[in-house]
Backbone as XML, in Angstrom:
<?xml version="1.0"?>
<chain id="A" units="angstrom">
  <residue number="1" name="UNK">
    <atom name="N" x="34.219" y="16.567" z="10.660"/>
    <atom name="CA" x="32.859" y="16.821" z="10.214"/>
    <atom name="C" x="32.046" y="17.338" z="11.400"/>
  </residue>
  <residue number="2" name="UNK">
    <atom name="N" x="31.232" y="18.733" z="11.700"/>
    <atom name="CA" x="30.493" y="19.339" z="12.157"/>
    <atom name="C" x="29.239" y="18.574" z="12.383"/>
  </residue>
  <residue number="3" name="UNK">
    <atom name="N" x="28.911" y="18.357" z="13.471"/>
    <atom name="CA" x="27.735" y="17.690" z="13.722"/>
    <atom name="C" x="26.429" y="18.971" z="13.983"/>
  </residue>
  <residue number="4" name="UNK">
    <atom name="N" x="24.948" y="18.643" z="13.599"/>
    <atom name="CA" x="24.271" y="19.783" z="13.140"/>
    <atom name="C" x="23.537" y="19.268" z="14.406"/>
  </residue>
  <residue number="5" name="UNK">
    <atom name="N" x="23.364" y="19.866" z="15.677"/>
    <atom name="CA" x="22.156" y="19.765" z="16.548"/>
    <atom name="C" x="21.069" y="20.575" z="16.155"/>
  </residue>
  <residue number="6" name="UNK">
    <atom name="N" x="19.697" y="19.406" z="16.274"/>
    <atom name="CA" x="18.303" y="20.197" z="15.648"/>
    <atom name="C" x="17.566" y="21.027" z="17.659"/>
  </residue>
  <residue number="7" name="UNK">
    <atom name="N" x="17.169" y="21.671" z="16.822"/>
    <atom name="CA" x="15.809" y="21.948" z="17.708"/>
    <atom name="C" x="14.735" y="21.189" z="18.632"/>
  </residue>
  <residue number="8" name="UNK">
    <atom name="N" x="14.313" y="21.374" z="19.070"/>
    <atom name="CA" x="13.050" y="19.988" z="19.765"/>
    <atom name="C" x="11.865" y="20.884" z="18.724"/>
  </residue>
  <residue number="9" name="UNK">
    <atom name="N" x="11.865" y="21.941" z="18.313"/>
    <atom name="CA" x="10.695" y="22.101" z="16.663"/>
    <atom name="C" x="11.279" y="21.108" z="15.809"/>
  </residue>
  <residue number="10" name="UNK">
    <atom name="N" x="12.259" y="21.315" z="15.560"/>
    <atom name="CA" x="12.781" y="20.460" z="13.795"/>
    <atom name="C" x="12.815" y="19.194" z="13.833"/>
  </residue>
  <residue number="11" name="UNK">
    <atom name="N" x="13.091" y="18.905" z="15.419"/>
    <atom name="CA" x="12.950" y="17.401" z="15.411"/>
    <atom name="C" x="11.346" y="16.728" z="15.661"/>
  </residue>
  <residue number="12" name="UNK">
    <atom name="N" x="10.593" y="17.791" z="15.914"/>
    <atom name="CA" x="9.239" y="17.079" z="15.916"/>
    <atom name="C" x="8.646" y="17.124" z="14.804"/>
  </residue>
  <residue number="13" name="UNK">
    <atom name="N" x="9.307" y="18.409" z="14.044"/>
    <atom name="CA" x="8.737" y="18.792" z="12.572"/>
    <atom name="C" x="9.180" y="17.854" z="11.483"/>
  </residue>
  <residue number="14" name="UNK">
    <atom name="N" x="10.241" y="17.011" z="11.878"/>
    <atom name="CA" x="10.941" y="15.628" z="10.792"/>
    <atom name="C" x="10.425" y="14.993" z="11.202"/>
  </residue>
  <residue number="15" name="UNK">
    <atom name="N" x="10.009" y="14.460" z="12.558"/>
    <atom name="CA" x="9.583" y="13.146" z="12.594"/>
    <atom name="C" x="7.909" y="13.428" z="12.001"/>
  </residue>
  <residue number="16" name="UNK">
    <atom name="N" x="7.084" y="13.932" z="12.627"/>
    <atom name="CA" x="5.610" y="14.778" z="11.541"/>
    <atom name="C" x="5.943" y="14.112" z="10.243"/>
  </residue>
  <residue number="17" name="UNK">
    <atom name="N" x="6.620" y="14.543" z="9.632"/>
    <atom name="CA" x="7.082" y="14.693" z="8.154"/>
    <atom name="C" x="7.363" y="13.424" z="7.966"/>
  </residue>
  <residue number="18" name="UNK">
    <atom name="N" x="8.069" y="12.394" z="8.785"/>
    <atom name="CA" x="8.598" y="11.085" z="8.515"/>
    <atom name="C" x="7.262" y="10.463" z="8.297"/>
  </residue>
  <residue number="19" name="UNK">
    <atom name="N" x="6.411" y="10.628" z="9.346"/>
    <atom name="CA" x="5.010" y="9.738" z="10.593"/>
    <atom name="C" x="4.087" y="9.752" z="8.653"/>
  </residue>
  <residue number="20" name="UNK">
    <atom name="N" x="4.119" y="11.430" z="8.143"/>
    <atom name="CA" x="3.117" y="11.337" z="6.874"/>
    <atom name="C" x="3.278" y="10.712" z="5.534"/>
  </residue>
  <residue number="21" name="UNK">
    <atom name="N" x="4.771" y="10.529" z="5.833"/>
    <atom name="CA" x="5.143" y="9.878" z="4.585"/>
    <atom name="C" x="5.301" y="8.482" z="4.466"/>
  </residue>
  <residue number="22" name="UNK">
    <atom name="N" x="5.507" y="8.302" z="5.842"/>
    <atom name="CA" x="5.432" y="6.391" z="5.465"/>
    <atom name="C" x="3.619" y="6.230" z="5.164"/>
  </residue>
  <residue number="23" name="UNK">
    <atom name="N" x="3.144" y="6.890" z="5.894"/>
    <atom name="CA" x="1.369" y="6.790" z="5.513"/>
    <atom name="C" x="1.319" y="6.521" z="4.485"/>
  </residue>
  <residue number="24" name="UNK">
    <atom name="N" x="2.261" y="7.576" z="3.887"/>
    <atom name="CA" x="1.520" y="7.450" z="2.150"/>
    <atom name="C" x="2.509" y="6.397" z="1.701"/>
  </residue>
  <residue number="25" name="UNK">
    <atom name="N" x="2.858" y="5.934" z="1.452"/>
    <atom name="CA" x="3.698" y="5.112" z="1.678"/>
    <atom name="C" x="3.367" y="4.028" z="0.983"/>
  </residue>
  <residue number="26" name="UNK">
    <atom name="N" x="2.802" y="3.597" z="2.769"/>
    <atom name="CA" x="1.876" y="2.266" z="3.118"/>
    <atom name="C" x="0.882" y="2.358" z="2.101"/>
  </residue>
  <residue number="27" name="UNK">
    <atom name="N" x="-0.224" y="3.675" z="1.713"/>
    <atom name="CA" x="-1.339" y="4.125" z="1.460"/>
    <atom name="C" x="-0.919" y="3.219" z="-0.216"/>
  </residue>
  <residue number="28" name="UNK">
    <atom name="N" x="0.186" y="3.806" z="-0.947"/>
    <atom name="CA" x="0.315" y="3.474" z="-2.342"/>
    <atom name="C" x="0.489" y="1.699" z="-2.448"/>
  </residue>
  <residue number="29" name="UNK">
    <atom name="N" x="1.370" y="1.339" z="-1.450"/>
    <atom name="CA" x="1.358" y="-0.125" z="-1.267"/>
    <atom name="C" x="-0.115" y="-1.030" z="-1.445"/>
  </residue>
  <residue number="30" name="UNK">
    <atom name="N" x="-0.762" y="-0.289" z="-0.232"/>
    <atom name="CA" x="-2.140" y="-1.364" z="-0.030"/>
    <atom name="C" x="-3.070" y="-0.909" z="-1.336"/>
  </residue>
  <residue number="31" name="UNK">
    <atom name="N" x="-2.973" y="0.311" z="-2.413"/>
    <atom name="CA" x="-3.644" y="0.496" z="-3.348"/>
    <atom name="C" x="-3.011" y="-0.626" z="-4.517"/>
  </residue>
  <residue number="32" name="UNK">
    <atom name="N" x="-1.797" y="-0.494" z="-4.423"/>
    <atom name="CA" x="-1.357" y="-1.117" z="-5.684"/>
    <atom name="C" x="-1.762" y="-3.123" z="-5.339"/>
  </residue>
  <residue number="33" name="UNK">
    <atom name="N" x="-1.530" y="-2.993" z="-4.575"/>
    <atom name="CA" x="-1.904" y="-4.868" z="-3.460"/>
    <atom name="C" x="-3.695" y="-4.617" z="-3.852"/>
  </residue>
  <residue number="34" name="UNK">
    <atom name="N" x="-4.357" y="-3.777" z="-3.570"/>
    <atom name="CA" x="-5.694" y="-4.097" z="-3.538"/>
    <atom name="C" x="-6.538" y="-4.239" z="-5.048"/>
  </residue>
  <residue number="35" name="UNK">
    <atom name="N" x="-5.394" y="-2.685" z="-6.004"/>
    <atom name="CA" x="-5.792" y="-3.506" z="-7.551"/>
    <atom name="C" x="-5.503" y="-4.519" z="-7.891"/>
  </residue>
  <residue number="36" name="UNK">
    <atom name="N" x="-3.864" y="-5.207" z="-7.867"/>
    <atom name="CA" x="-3.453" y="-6.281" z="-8.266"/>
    <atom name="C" x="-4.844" y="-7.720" z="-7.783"/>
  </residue>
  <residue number="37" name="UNK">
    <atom name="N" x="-4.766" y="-7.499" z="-6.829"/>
    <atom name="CA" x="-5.330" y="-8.677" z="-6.214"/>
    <atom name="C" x="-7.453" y="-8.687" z="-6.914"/>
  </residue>
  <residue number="38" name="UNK">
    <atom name="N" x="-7.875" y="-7.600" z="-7.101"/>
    <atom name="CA" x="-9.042" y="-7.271" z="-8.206"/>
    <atom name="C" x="-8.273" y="-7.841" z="-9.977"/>
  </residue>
  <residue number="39" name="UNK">
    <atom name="N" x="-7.598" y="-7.151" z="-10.067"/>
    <atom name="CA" x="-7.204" y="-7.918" z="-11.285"/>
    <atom name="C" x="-6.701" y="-9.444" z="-11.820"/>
  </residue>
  <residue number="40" name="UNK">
    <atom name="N" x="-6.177" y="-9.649" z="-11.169"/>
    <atom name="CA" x="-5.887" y="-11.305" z="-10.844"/>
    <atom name="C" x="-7.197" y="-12.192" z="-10.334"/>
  </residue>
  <residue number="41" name="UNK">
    <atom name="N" x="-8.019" y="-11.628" z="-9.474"/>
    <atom name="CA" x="-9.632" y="-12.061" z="-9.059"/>
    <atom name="C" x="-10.295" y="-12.227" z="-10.167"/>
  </residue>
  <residue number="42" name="UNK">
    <atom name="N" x="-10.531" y="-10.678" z="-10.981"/>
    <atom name="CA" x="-11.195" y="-11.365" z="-12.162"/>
    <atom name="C" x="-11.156" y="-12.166" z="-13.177"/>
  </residue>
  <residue number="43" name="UNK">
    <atom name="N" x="-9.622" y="-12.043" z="-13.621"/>
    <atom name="CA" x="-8.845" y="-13.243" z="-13.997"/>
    <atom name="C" x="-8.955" y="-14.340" z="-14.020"/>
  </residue>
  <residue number="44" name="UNK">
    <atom name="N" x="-9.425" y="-15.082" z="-12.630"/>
    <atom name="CA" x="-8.880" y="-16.109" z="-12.413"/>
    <atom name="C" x="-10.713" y="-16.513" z="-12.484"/>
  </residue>
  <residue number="45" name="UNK">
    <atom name="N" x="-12.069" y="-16.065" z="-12.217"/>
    <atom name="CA" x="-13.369" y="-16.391" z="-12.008"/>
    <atom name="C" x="-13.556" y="-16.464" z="-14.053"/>
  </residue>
  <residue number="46" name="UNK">
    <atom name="N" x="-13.278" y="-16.330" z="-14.553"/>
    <atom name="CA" x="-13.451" y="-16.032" z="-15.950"/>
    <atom name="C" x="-12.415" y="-17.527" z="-16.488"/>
  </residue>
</chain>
């Protein structure tokens, strides 16, 4: 099996690409954690 050496572009351009996607990532996590935790809040005052 052929091993593929990148560039020092492609490898800064994947990691870029890695760095934005865990963001969003994280971003969908702490949205879905911040409704849950509003929905269960009102829930629980009622």
């Amino acid at each position: 099996m052929d091993m593929i050496t990148l560039s020092e572009a492609q490898k800064k351009s994947r990691r870029g690409r890695n760095i934005a996607l865990g963001l969003v990532l994280f971003g969908l996590v702490a949205a879905f954690y911040v409704v849950t935790l509003v929905k269960f809040g009102n829930g629980m005052v009622n």
